[in-house]
N, C-alpha and C positions, 0 to 999 in steps of 0.2 A: 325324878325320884332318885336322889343318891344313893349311893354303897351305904354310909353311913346310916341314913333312915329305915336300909334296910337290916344293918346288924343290929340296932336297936329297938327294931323292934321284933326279930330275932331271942334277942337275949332279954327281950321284956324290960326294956329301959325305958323305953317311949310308952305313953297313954295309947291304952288301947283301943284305935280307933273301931266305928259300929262298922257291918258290913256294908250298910246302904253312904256311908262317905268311901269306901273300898273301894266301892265300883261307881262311884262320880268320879275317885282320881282317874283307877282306871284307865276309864272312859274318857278323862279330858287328855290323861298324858297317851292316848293311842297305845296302851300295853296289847300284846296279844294274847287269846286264850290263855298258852301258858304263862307267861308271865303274870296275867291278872291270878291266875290259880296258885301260884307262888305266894301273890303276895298277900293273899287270904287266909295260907296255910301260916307263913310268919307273924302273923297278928294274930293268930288263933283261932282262926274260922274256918271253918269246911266253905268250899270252894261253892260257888253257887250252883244251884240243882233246878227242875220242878219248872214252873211255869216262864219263870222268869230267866233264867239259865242261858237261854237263847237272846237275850237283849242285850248284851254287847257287842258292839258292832266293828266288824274287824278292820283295823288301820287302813290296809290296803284301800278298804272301799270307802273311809274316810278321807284318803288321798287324792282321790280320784273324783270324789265329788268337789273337791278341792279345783281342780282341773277342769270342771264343766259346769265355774260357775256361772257362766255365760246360758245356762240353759237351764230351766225350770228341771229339778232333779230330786227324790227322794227315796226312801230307803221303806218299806215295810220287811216286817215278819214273816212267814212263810203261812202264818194262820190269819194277817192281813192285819196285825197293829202297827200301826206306823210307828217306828223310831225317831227318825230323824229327816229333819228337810234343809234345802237350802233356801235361801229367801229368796230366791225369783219364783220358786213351790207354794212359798207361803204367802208371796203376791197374788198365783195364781189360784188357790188354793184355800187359802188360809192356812192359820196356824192351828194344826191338832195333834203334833206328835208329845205335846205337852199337858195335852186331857190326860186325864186320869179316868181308870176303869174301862166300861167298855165301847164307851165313845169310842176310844182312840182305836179301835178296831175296825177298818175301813167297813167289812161285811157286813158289820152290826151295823152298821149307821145308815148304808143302804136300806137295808130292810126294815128301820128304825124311825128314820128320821127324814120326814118328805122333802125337808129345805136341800138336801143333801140333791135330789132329784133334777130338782128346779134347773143346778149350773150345767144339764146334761141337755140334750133336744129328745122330747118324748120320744119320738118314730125310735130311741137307741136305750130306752129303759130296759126291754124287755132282753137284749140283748146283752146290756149292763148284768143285769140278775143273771142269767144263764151264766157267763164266766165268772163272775165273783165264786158261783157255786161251783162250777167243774174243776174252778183251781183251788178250793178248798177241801173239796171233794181228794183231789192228788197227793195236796198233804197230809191231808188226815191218812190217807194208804201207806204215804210215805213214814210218817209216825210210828204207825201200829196202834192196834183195834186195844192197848193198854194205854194210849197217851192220855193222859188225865184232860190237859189243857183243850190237847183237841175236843175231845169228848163235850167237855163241858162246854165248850163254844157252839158245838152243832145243838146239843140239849137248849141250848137258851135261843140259837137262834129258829131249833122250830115251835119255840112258844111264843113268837114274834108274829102269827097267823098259817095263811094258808099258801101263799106266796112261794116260802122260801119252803114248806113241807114238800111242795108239787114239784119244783126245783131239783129239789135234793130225790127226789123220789123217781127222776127223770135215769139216774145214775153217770152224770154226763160226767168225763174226769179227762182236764186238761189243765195242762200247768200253762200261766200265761206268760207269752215270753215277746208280747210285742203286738203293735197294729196302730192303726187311725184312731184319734181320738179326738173327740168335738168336747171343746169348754163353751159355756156362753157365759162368756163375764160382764158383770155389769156396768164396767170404764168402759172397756174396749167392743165388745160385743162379743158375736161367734170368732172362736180361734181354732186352729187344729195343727194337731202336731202329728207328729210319726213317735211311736212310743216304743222303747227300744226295754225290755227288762233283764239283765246280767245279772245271773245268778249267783251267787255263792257257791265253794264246793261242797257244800252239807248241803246246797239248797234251803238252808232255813231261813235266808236273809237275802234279799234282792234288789238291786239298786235300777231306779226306775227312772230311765232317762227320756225328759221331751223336748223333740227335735223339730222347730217348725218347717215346713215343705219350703225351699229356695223361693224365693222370688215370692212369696205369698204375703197378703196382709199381716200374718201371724209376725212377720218378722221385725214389722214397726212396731205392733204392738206389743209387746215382749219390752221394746224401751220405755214406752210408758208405764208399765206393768213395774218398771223396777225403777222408777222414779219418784211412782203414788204409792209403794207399801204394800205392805200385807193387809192394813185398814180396808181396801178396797175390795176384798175377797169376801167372793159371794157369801150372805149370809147364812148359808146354809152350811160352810164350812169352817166360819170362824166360831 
């Protein structure tokens, strides 16, 4: 983004771009907070606020996924919508950081959607539900008992049954920052990585690194994995 694009649109020379192209530039040219709040204010927009506010993803941790694209990696929200993945994610994975609504909400989907189940090993559902809960549980604390967003995420997800009520009624609160995880993908089979989550300094954004254990199956399989696509991700995730 040059100088010039910016005294122009400044001095109201240039067409005034909507906010939702604002924050695609943005977002592709890696501005930061301030800078993106800048360039909101010289096109004539209040800076973004509210639910969405929190969905730009700071350079730094787009760099860095840059850096580990050798390992399945992605980024959600602090309330569990995914942002952004890299495509060894979206092999592993599938592609959902590009759903719309509340698909794209890892928690909702769990409790939502059984295909989502399927790429996990049963004996680790129960166990799935419990942390999805206790780390959404820490945000919402972390928020405050006014956040709209939170609020209304917990509202919709205890109209989802009785599951995620019992869950949340447990009051279990941990922010999750890492452990063992088993995929069962449908190329390769069972995989397992060590899953590593780097925080943000707000905390509202976390980049979610899978690292498979040395010398383990997982290691071959990861080449396959980015050979055959994102096509090949379990149907429960694409």
């Amino acid at each position: 983004m040059s100088a010039d694009y910016l005294m122009r649109l400044e001095q109201a020379r240039s067409p005034q771009p909507s906010p939702q192209i604002l924050a695609s530039l943005a977002q592709a040219l890696r501005l930061s907070l301030d800078e993106r709040d800048h360039v909101f204010l010289l096109a004539g927009h209040r800076p973004p606020a509210g639910p969405r506010a929190g969905e730009h993803i700071r350079p730094g941790l787009l760099y860095l996924m840059d850096q580990l694209a050798g390992n399945p990696v992605q980024l959600p929200s602090d309330l569990g919508d995914l942002l952004v993945q890299n495509e060894l994610a979206e092999s592993l994975f599938g592609c959902t950081c590009t759903v719309s609504g509340p698909d794209r909400n890892v928690v909702w989907r769990w409790f939502t959607d059984p295909f989502v189940r399927e790429a996990y090993p049963p004996q680790e559902h129960e166990r799935h539900g419990r942390e999805h809960v206790a780390d959404l549980r820490a945000a919402v604390a972390r928020r405050g008992a006014d956040d709209a967003p939170a609020l209304a995420l917990v509202d919709r997800l205890r109209g989802t049954g009785a599951e995620f009520t019992a869950l949340w009624e447990l009051h279990e609160v941990a922010v999750r920052r890492g452990g063992r995880k088993r995929v069962l993908h449908p190329v390769t089979g069972p995989l397992e990585f060590d899953m590593e989550a780097l925080l943000a300094p707000a905390e509202d954004q976390r980049l979610l690194v899978f690292t498979p254990p040395p010398g383990s199956t997982t290691v071959a399989a990861l080449e396959l994995l980015r050979e055959a696509g994102p096509e090949t991700a379990h149907r429960g995730h694409r």
